[in-house]
C-alpha positions in Angstrom: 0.0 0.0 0.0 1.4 3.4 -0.7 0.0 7.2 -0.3 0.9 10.2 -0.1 1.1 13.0 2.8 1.6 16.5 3.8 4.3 16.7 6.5 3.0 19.3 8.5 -0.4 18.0 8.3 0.5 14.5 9.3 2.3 15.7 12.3 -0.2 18.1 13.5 -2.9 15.0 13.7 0.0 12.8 14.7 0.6 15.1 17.9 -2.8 15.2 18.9 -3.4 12.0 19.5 -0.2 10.7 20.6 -0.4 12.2 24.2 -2.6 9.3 25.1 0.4 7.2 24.4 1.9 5.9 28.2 5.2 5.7 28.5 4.6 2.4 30.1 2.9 0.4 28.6 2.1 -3.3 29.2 1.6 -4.2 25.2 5.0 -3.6 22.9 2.3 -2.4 20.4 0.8 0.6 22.2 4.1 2.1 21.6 2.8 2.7 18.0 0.2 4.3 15.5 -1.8 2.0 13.7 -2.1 3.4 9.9 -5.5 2.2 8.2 -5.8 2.7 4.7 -9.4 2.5 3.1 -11.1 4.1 0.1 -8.2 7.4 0.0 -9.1 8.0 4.0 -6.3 7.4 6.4 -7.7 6.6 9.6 -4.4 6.7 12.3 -5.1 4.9 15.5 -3.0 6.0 19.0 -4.1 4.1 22.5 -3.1 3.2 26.4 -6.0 0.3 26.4 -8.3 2.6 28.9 -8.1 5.5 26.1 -8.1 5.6 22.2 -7.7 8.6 19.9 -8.6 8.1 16.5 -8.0 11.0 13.9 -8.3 10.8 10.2 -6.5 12.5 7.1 -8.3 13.1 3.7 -5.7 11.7 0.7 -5.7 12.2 -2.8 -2.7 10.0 -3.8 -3.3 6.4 -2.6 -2.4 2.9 -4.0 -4.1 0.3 -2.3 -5.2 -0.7 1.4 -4.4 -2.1 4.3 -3.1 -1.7 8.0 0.0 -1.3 9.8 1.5 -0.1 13.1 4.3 2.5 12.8 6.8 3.1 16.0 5.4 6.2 17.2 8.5 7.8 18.8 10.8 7.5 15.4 8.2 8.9 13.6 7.0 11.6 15.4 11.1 13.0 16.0 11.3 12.3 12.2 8.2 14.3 11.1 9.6 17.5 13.5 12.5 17.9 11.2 10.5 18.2 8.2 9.8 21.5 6.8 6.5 21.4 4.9 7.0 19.2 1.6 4.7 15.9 0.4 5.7 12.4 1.7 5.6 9.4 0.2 4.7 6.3 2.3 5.2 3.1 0.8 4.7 0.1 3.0 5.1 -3.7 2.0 2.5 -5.3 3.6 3.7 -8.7 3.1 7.5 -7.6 5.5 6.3 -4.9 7.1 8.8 -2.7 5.7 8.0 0.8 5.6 9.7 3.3 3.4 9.5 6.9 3.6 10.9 8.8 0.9 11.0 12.9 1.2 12.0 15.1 -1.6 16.0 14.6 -0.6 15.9 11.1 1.3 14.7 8.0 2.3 14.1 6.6 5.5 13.5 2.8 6.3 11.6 1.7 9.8 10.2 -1.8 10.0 6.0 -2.0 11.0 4.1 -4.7 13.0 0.9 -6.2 12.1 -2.3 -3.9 11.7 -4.1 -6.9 13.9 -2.3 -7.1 17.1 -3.8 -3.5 17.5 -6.5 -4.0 20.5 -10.0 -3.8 18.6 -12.1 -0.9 19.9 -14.4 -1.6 22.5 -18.2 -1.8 21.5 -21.5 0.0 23.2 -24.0 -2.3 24.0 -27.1 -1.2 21.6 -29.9 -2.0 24.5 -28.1 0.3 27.0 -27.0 3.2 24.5 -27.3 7.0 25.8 -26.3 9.7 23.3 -26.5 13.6 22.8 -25.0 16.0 20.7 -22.6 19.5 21.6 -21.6 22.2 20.1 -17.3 21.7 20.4 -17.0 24.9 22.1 -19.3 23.6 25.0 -17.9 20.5 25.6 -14.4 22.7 25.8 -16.4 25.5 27.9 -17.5 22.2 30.4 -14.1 20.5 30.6 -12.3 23.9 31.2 -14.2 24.9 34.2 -14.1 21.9 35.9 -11.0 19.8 34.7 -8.6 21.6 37.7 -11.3 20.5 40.5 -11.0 16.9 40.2 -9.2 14.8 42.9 -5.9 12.7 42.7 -7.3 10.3 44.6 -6.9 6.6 44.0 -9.3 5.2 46.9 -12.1 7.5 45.1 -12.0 6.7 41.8 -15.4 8.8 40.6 -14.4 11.9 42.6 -11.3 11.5 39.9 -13.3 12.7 37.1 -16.1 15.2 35.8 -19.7 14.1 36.1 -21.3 14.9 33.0 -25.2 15.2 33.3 -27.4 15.5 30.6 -31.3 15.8 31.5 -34.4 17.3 28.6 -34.0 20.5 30.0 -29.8 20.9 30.7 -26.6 19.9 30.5 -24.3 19.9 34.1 -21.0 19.7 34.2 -19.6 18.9 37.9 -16.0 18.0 39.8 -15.0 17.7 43.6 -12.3 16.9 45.4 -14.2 17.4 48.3 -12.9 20.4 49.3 -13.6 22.5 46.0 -16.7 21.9 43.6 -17.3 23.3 40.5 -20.8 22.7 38.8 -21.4 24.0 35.3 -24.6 24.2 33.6 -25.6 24.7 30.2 -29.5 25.5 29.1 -28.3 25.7 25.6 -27.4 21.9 25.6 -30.0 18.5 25.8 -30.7 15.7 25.6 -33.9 13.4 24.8 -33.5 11.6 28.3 -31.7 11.8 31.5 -28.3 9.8 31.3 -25.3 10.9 33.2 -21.7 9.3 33.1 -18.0 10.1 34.6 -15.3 11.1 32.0 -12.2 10.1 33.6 -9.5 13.0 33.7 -6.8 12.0 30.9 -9.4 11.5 28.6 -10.6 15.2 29.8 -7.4 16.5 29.2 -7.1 15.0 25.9 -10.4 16.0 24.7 -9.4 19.5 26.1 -6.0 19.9 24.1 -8.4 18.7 20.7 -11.4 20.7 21.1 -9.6 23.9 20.7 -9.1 23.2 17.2 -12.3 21.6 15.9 -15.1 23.5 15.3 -19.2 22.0 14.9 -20.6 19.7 16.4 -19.7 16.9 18.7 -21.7 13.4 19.0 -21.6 11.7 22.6 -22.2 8.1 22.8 -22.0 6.0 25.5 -23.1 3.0 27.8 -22.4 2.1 31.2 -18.8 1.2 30.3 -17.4 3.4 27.7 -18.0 6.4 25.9 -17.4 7.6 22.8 -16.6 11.1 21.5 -17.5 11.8 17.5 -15.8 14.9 16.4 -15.3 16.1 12.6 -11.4 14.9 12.2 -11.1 13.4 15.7 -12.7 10.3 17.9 -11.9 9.7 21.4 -13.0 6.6 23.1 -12.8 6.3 26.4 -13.5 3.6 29.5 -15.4 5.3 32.1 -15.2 5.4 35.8 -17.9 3.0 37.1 -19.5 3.8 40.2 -22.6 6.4 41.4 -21.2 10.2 41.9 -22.4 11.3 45.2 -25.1 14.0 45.5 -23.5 17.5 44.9 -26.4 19.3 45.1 -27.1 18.4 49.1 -23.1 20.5 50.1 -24.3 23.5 48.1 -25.8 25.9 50.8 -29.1 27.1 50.2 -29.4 30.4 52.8 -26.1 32.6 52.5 -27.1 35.9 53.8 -23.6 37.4 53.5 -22.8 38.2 50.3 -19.7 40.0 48.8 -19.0 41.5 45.4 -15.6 42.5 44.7 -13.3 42.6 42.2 -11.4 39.3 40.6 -8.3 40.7 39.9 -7.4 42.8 42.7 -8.4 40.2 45.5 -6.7 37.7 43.1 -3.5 39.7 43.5 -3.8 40.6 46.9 -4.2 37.3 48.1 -1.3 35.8 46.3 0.8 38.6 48.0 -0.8 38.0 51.2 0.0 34.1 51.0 3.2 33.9 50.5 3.4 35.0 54.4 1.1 31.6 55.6 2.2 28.5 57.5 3.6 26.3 55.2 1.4 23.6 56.2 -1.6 25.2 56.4 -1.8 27.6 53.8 -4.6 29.5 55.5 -5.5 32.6 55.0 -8.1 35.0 56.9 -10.8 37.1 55.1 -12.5 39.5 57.7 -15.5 41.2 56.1 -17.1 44.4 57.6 -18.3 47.8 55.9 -17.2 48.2 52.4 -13.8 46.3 52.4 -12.2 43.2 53.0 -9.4 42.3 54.8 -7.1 39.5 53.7 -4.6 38.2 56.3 -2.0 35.4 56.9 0.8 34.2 59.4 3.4 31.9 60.4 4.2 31.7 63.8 7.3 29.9 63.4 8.5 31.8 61.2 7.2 35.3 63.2 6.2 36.5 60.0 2.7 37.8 59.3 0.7 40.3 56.3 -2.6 41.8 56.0 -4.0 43.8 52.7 -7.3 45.5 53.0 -9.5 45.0 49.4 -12.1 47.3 49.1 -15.5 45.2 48.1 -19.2 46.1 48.4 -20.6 43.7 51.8 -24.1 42.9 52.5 -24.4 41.6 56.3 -23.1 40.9 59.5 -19.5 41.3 60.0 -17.5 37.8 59.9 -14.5 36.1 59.5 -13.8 32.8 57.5 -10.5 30.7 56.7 -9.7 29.1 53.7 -6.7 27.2 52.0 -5.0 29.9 49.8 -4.0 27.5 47.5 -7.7 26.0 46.6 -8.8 30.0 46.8 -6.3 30.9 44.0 -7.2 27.5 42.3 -10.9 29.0 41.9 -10.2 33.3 41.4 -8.0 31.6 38.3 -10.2 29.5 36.9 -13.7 32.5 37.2 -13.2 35.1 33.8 -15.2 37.5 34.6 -14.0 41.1 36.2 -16.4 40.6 39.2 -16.7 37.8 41.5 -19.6 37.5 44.0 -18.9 35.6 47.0 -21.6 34.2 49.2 -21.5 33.0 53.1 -23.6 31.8 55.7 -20.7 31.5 58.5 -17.4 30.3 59.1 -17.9 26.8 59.0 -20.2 26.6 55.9 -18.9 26.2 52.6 -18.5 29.4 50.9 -20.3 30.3 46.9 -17.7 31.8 44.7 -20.0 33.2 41.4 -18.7 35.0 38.1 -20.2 38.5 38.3 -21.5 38.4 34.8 -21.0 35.6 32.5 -21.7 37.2 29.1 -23.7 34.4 28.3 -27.8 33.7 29.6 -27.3 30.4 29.0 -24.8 29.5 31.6 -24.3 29.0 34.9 -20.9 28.6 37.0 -21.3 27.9 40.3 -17.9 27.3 42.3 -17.6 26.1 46.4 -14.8 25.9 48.7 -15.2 24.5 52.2 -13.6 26.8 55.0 -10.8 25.9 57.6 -10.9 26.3 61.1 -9.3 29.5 61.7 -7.8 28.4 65.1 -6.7 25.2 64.7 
């Protein structure tokens, strides 16, 4: 089989999908691409088992079909010393042998059999769920969420984002149970109520793809796996199995103090501010009274100590809460707009961090970070 390739274009697809490529992995032929050629479409196959990224290349010049897998790192080091030019791939299928000829050389790497490729997995047709997204939501969902899921191997579904669909929304939610982001979409549906946890390399892989696909992406999936139809791309993914617990009973209902102030300034206040609490700890002190906040951290051991004062517009009694400055940072980072509005019922609820406007009707962000004990 032979065909022919732009270099840059190859790479770019051939970069995408190779991050799901582990570094160790327990089959000698994960370390490769699998090549598919059918009907002038080259379908290019990269996997760790638990994920598999499929993209696929349009071709004008093809001879033939058939599959083989290519040693991923030889070809990927090869391609990034290519300036743009056409390749020709010509591979024997009968020896494997796969010769690469450029427009001043020719380079000779030896393939493995198309077959030994684990086969993809398959969704069972009597327990299928499946809506559709715009790209740019799926990326909006992943984005906000992604950094608030835990590294935590005893929890395996607090490891990922929930992804709820319902008739009416689409909810986007991740915990490490002492942040929680929930993202919802009213301009995203689905015929029934499904829901299902997206592991987070798959996340992260979807993430780095979705920023350069545009339309419409298909969701398919069962109570095992999930797959992810985009216009050049398909991710396929096992899912964490296991029932996510109920968010929506840790969000606080009745937060009479409320707090509007502005992102960037408390943002950079409190990372001043920070760098002068107990290593440990990381806690830092937010007294709220009148028209202004006051941010404040120590280390006794260290006899050091700083306090900022923020000004911010404060509905309620005064008050004063503690909360890691790390997770805080982790959450004014991850809000976009210019305002944020905090709300608080006391110093041992969780506290509502809120975008001040979102620029968009049809979504809501809602971010929560549970407090520390200010004198422990």
């Amino acid at each position: 089989m032979k065909f022919v390739v732009s270099s840059t274009e190859l790479l770019g697809h051939l970069q995408a999908i190779s991050r799901v490529i582990s570094s160790k992995n327990t089959l000698p032929i994960l370390d490769n691409f699998l090549f598919d050629l059918k009907s002038k479409e080259l379908e290019i196959t990269a996997s760790d088992l638990e994920t598999t990224l499929i993209t696929r290349l349009k071709l004008e010049n093809t001879d033939g079909e058939g599959s083989v897998a290519i040693p991923a790192r030889i070809l990927l080091d090869t391609l990034k010393e290519f300036p743009e030019q056409p390749l020709t791939f010509d591979i024997n299928t009968a020896n494997l042998a796969v010769v690469i000829n450029s427009e001043n050389g020719r380079f000779n790497v030896v393939g493995q059999h198309g077959v030994d490729f684990p086969v993809l997995p398959v969704i069972r047709k009597d327990k299928i769920n499946s809506f559709s997204l715009g790209a740019d939501l799926l990326l909006s969902g992943i984005n906000r969420t992604l950094f608030a899921t835990a590294d935590d191997e005893l929890r395996p579904v607090m490891g990922g984002i929930f992804i709820e669909a319902s008739t009416d929304s689409l909810t986007f939610v991740a915990s490490d149970a002492h942040k929680l982001v929930r993202y919802r979409r009213t301009d995203a549906k689905a015929d029934s109520a499904s829901s299902f946890i997206l592991p987070k390399k798959p996340a992260s892989l979807l993430k780095n793809i979705l920023g350069r696909e545009e339309g419409v992406v298909k969701v398919e999936f069962d109570e095992k796996n999930a797959f992810f139809t985009l216009a050049d791309y398909r991710v396929v993914c096992r899912l964490v199995e296991g029932n996510y617990p109920n968010y929506n009973s840790v969000i606080p209902k009745n937060n009479p103090r409320k707090v509007s102030i502005d992102r960037v300034e408390f943002y950079n206040s409190l990372k001043r501010v920070s760098v002068f609490s107990n290593q440990a700890s990381n806690l830092v002190k937010m007294q709220f009274a009148g028209n202004q906040a006051m941010i404040s951290a120590q280390d006794i051991d260290f006899s050091i100590s700083a306090y900022e004062r923020v000004k911010c517009r404060y509905e309620g009694e005064e008050m004063e809460i503690g909360f890691k400055s790390v997770f805080l940072l982790e959450i004014l980072g991850n809000l976009s707009s210019q305002e944020v509005h905090i709300e608080l019922a006391d110093p041992t609820r969780a506290g509502l961090f809120l975008p001040g406007e979102t620029g968009n009707d049809s979504e809501d962000l809602l971010m929560l970070l549970m407090p520390m004990m200010i004198n422990a």
